[in-house]
Backbone as CSV, one residue per row, in Angstrom:
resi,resn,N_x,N_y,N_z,CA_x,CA_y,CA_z,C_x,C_y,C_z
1,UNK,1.901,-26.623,228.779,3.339,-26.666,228.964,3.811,-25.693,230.038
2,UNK,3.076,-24.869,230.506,3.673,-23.522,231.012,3.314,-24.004,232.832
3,UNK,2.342,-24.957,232.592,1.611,-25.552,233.903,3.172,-26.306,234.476
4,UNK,3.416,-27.373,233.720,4.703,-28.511,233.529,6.051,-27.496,233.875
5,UNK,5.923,-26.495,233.441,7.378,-25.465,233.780,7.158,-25.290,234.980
6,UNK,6.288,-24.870,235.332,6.326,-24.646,236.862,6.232,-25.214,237.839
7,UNK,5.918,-25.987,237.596,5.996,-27.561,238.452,7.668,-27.692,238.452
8,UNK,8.165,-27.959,237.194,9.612,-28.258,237.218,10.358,-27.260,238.363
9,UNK,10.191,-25.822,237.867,10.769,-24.759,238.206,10.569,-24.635,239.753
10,UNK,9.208,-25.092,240.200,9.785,-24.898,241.867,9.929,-26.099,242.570
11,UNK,10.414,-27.353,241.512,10.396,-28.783,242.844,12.294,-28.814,241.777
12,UNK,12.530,-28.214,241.204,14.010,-28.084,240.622,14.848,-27.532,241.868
13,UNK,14.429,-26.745,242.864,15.066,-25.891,243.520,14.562,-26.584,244.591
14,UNK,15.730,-26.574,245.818,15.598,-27.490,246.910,14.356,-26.726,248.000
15,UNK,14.843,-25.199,248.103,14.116,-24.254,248.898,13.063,-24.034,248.388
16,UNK,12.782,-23.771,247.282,11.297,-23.935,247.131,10.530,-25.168,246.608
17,UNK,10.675,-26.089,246.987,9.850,-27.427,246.711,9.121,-27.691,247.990
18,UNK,10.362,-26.956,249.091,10.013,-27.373,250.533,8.910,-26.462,251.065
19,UNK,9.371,-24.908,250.618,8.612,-24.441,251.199,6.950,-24.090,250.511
20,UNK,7.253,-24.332,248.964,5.583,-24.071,248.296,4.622,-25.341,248.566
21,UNK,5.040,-26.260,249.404,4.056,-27.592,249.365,3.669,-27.875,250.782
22,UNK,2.510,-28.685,250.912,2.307,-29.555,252.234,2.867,-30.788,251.285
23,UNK,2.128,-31.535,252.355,2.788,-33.284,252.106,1.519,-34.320,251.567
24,UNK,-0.016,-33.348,251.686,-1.215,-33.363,251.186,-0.599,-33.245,249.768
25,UNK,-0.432,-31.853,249.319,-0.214,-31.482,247.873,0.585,-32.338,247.686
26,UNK,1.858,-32.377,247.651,2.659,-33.811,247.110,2.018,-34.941,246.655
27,UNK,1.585,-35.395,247.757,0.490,-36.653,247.789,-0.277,-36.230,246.223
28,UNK,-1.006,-35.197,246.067,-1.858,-35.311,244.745,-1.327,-35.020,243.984
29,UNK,0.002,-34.327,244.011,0.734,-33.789,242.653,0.997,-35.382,242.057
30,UNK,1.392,-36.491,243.033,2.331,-37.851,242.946,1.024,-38.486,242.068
31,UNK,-0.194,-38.173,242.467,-1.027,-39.065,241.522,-1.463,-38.482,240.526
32,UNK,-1.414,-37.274,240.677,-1.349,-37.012,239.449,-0.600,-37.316,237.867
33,UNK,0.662,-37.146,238.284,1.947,-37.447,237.533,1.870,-38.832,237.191
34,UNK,1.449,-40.101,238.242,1.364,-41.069,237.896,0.124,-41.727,236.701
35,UNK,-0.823,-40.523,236.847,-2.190,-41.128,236.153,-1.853,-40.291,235.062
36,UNK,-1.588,-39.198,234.536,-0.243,-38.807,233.497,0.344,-39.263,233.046
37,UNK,1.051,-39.825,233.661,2.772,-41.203,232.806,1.640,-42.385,232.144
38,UNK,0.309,-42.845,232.857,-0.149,-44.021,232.753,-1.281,-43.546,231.281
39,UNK,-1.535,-42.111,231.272,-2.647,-42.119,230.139,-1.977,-41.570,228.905
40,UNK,-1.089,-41.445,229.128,-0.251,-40.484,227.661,1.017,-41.388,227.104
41,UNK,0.864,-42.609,227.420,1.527,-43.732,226.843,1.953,-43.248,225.796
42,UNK,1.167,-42.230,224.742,2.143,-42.154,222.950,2.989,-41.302,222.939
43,UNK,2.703,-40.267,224.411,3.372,-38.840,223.760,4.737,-38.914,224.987
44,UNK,5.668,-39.448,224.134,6.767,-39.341,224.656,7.614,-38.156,225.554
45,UNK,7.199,-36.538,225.013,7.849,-35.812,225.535,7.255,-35.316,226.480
46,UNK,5.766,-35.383,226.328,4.762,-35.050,227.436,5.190,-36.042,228.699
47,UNK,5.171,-37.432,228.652,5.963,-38.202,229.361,7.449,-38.173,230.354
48,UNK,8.184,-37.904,229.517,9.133,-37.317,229.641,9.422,-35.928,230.602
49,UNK,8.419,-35.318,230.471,8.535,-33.634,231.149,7.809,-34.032,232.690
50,UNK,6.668,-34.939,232.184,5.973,-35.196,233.700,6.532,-36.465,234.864
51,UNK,7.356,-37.209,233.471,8.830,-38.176,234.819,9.690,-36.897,235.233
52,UNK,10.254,-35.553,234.774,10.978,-34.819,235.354,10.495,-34.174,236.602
53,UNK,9.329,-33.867,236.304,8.627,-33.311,238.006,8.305,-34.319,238.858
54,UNK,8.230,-35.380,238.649,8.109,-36.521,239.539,9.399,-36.920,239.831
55,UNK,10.338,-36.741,239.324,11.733,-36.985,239.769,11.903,-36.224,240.798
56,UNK,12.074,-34.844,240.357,12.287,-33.891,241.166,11.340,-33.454,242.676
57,UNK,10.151,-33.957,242.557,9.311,-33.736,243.487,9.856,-34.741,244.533
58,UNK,10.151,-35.924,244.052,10.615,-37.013,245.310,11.888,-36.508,245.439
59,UNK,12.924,-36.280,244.764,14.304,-36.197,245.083,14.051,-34.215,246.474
60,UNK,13.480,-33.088,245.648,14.256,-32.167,246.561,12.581,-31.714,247.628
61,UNK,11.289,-32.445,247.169,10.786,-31.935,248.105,10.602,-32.912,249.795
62,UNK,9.566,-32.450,250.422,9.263,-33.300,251.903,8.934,-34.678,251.743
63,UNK,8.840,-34.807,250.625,8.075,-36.219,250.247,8.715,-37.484,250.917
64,UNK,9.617,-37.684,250.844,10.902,-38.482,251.452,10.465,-38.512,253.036
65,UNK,9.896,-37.712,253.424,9.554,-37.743,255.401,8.811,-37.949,255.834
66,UNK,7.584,-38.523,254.876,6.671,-39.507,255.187,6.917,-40.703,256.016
67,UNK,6.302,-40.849,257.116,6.634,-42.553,257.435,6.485,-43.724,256.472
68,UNK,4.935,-43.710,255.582,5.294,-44.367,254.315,4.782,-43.427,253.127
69,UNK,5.683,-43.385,252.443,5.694,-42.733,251.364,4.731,-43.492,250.511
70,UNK,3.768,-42.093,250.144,2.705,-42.252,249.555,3.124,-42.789,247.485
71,UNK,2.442,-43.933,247.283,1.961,-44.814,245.912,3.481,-45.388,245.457
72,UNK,4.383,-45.641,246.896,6.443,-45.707,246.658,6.105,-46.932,245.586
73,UNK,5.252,-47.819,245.398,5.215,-49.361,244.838,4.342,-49.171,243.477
74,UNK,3.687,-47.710,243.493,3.537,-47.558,242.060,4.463,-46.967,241.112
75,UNK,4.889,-45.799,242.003,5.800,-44.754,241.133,7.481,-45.824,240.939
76,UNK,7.515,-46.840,241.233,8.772,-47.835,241.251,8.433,-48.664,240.191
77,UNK,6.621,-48.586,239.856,6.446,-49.483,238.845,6.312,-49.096,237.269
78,UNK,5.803,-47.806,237.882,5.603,-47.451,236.254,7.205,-46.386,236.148
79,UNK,7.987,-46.406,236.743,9.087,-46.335,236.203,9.835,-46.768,235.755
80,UNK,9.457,-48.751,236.323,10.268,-49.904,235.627,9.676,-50.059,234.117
81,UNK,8.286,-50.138,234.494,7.375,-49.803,232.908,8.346,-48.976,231.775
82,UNK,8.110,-47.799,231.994,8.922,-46.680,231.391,10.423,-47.441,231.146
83,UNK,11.107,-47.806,231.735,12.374,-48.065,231.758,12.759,-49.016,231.133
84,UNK,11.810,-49.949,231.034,11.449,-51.356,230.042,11.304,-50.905,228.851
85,UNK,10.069,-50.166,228.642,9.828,-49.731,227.022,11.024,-48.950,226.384
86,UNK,11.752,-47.959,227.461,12.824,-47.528,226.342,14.240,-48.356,226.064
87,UNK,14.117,-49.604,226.800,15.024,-50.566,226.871,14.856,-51.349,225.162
88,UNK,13.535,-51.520,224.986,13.156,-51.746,224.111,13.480,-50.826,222.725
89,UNK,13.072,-49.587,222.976,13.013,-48.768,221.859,14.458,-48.082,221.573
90,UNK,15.261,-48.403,222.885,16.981,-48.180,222.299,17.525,-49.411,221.722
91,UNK,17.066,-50.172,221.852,17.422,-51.815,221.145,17.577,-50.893,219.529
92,UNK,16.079,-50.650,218.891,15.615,-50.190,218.136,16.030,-48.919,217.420
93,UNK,16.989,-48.171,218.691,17.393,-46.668,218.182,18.115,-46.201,218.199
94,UNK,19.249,-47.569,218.947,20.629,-47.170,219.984,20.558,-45.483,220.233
95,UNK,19.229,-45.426,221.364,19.300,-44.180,222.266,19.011,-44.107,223.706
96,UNK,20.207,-44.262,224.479,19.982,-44.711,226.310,19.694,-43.486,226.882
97,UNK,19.226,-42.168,226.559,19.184,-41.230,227.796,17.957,-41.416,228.695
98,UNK,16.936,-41.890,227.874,15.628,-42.159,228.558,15.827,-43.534,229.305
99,UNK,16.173,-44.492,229.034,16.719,-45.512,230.172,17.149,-44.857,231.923
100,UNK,18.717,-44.139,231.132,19.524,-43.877,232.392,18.729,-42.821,233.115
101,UNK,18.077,-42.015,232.669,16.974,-40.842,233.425,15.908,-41.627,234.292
102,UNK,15.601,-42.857,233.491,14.309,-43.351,234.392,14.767,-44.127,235.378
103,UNK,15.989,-44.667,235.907,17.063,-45.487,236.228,17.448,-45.220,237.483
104,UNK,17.667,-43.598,237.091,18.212,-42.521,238.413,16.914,-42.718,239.069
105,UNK,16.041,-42.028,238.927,14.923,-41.791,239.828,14.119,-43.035,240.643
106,UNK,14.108,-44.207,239.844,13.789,-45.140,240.675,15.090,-45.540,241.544
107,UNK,16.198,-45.471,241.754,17.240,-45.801,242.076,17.577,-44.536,243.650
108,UNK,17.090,-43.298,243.400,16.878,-42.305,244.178,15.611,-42.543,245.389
109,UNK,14.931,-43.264,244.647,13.752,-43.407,245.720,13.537,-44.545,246.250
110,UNK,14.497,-45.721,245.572,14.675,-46.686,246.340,15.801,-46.058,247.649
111,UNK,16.778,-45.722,247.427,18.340,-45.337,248.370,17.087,-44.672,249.119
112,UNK,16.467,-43.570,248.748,15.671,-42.410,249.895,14.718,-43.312,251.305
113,UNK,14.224,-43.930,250.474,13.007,-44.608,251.108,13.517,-45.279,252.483
């Protein structure tokens, strides 16, 4: 968890997302996060914490200034994934925050791209 804080804590802040990364690191942080979201399917909050640094990594770091932005057609997919299942599980729970959270970020990196 303390790994996940810090990740948050410096791609949360515009100035340091930019300046603690290349566009290499991004690149592996992005698959990382994605092979993360894709193997921890049960654990919702673990999920949850690692869509927040992937939010944040595309929204305030360099990532965006790629000519093509590195895995843009995965991280669009398994966010629709994500965005589907809690579509589902608010049917089930009437609870939308995990919808509208996963919503923004694909919606951010579509406008960015």
């Amino acid at each position: 968890d303390l790994v996940l804080k810090l990740f948050y804590d410096v791609f949360t802040n515009k100035a340091s997302a930019k300046s603690y990364s290349f566009i290499n690191d991004l690149n592996v942080l992005i698959d990382i996060c994605l092979r993360e979201l894709l193997n921890k399917g049960e654990d919702k909050k673990y999920q949850i914490k690692v869509l927040m640094i992937l939010g944040t990594l595309v929204i305030n770091s360099d990532y965006r200034t790629q000519e093509n932005l590195h895995k843009k057609t995965e991280i669009l997919s398994v966010i629709k994934t994500l965005s589907d299942e809690a579509t589902l599980n608010d049917d089930n729970n009437n609870n939308t925050n995990n919808t509208n959270n996963n919503t923004n970020y694909a919606s951010t990196l579509k406008d960015k791209a």
